[in-house]
C-alpha positions as CSV (number, residue, x, y, z in Angstrom):
1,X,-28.1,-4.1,-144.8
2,X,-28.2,-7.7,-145.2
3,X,-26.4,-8.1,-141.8
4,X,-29.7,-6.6,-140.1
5,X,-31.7,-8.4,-142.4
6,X,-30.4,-11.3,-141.3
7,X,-30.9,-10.1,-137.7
8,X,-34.5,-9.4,-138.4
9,X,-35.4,-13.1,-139.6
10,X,-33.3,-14.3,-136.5
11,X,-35.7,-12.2,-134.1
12,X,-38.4,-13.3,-136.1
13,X,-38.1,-17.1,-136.1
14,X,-36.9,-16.6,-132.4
15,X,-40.5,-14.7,-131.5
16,X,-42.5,-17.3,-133.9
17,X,-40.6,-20.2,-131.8
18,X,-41.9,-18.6,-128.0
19,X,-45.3,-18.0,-129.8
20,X,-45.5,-21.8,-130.4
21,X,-44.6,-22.9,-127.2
22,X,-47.0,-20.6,-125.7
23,X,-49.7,-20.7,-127.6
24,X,-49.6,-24.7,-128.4
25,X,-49.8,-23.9,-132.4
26,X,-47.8,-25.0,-135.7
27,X,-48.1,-21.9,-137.6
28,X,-48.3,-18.2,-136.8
29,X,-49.6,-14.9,-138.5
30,X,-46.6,-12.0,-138.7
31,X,-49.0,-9.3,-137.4
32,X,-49.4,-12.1,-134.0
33,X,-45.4,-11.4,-134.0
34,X,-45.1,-7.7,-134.5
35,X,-46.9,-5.0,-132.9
36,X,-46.3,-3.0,-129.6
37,X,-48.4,-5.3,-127.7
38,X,-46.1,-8.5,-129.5
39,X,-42.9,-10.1,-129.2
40,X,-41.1,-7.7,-131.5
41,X,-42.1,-3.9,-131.3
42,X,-40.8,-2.8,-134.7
43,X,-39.1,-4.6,-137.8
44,X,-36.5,-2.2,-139.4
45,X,-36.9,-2.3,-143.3
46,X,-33.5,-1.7,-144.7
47,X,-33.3,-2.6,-148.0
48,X,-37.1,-2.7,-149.2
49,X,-38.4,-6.4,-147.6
50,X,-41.7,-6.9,-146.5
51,X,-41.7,-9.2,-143.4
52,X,-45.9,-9.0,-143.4
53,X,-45.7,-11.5,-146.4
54,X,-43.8,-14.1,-144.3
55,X,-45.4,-17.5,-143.4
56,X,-44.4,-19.1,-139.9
57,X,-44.8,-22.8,-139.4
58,X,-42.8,-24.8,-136.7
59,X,-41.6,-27.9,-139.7
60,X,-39.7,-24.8,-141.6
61,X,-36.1,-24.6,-141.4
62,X,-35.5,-21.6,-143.2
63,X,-36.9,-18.1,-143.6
64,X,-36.6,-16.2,-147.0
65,X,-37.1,-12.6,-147.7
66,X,-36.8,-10.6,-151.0
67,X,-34.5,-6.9,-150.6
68,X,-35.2,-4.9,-153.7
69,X,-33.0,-2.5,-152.7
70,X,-30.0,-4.5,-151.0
71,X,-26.9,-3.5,-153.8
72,X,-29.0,-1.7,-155.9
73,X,-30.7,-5.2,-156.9
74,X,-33.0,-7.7,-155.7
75,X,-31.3,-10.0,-153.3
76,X,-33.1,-13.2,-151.7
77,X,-31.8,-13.4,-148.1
78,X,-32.3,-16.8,-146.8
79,X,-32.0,-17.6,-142.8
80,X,-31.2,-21.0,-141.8
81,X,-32.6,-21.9,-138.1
């Protein structure tokens, strides 16, 4: 679970990072990322995170996500870009 966790903040920052270039902008809404008209059709929820409460600016070096569920606890997963 934390393995595709992981995964999903990678293809997040990764979509975040093409919608800067493209669009010219610092920041950037999840729902601008995710959708089937987006950059990323679907995010797969493993362990309980909720990607919609993420914030996107181009100065962050990390993205952090709360798994209530990940080993029966709530684990902060933390990926470094």
């Amino acid at each position: 679970q934390q393995k595709t966790i992981l995964n999903n903040l990678r293809q997040l920052n990764s979509a975040a990072q093409q919608y800067y270039l493209e669009h010219g902008e610092s920041t950037v809404a999840y729902d601008d990322l995710v959708g089937t008209d987006k950059y990323i059709k679907t995010i797969n929820v493993v362990a309980g995170e909720d990607y919609s409460a993420l914030t996107f600016t181009q100065a962050a070096t990390e993205l952090t996500i709360s798994a209530p569920k990940l080993g029966g606890t709530t684990t902060v997963v933390t990926y470094n870009n």
